[in-house]
N, C-alpha and C positions, 0 to 999 in steps of 0.2 A: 150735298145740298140738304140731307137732312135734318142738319141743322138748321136750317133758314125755314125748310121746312116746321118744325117746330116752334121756334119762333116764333112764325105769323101767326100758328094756331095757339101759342100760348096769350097772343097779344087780341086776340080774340075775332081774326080773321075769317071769314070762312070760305075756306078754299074750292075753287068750283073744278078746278084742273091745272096738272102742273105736266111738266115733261119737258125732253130736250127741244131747245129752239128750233121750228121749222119752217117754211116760209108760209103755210095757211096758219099758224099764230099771227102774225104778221098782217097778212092780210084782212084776216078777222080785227083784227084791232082797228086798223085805217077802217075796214066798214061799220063797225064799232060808234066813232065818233059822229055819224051822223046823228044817232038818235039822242045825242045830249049836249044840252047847250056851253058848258064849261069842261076845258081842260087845264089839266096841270103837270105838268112835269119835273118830279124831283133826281138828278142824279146823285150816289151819293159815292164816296173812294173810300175802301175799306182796306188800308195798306199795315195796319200795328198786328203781327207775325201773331202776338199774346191774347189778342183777342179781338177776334174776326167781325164782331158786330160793332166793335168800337168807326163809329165818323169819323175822320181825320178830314173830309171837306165835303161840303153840301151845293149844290148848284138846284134854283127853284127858279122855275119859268111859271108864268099864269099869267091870264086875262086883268093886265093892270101891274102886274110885279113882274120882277125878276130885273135880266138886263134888254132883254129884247123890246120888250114892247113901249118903249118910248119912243121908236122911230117910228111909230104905226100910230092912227087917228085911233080912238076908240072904236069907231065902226069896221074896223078891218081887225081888231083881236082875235076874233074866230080865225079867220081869217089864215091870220098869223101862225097861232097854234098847232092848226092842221099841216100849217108847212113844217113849223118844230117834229111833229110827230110821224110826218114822211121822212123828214133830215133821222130822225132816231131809228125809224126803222131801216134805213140805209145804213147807216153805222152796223147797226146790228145784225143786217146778214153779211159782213164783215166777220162779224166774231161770233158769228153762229156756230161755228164746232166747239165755244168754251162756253156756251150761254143754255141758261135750265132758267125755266122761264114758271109763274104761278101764274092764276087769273083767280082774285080774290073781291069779296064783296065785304066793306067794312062804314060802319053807320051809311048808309046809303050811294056810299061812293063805290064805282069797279074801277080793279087795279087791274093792269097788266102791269107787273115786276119781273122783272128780267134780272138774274143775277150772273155778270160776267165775270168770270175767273179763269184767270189765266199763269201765265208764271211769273206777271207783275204785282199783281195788285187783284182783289176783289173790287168791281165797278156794278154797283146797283142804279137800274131804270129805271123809277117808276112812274107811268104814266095813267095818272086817274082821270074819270071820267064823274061827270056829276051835273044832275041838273039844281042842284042849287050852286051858289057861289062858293066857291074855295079860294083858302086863304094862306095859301103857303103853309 
């Protein structure tokens, strides 16, 4: 993970804690989203052998984007998200023994990034938090 490590900080992140996924990350996060009005969720699959940072597919959730929130009124998108970000933490203590997890602050936004690697594919989680609006 060092290299992801790097990365972030080269992308000008600043890392507040990082370590192997365990269930109080987890539940730090879920208590996390009370104190900000927007979420967002990007996952992204890092499967090209030659270079590990390359995207090969992107999936973004938010308050008004993605694919989820069109079956929800606008007044239920909080709402919504919070169940996104319970469903992702359920996933992920699934794959908690391949998952090295950051908790990063970048222009005002905190991430918790999850980076799962396993003997498939690299699967990056990033679930930001922000009180202004985000925009995929």
């Amino acid at each position: 993970m060092k290299h992801v490590y790097d990365y972030l900080e080269q992308e000008g992140r600043k890392i507040l804690k990082h370590g192997q996924l365990d269930y109080k990350a987890l539940i730090e996060l879920k208590m996390m989203t009370t104190f900000y009005e927007y979420i967002e969720i990007n996952t992204t699959y890092h499967d090209n052998k030659n270079d590990e940072n390359f995207i090969s597919w992107m999936d973004i959730e938010g308050m008004g984007y993605g694919w989820r929130w069109a079956r929800y009124e606008e007044k239920d998108w909080y709402k919504m998200m919070l169940q996104l970000v319970c469903d992702e933490c359920r996933l992920l203590t699934k794959e908690m023994k391949y998952t090295y997890y950051f908790v990063y602050d970048y222009q005002n936004i905190l991430c918790y990034h999850f980076v799962v690697k396993d003997e498939y594919s690299r699967r990056d989680r990033i679930i930001q938090l922000s009180n202004e609006e985000l925009w995929g």
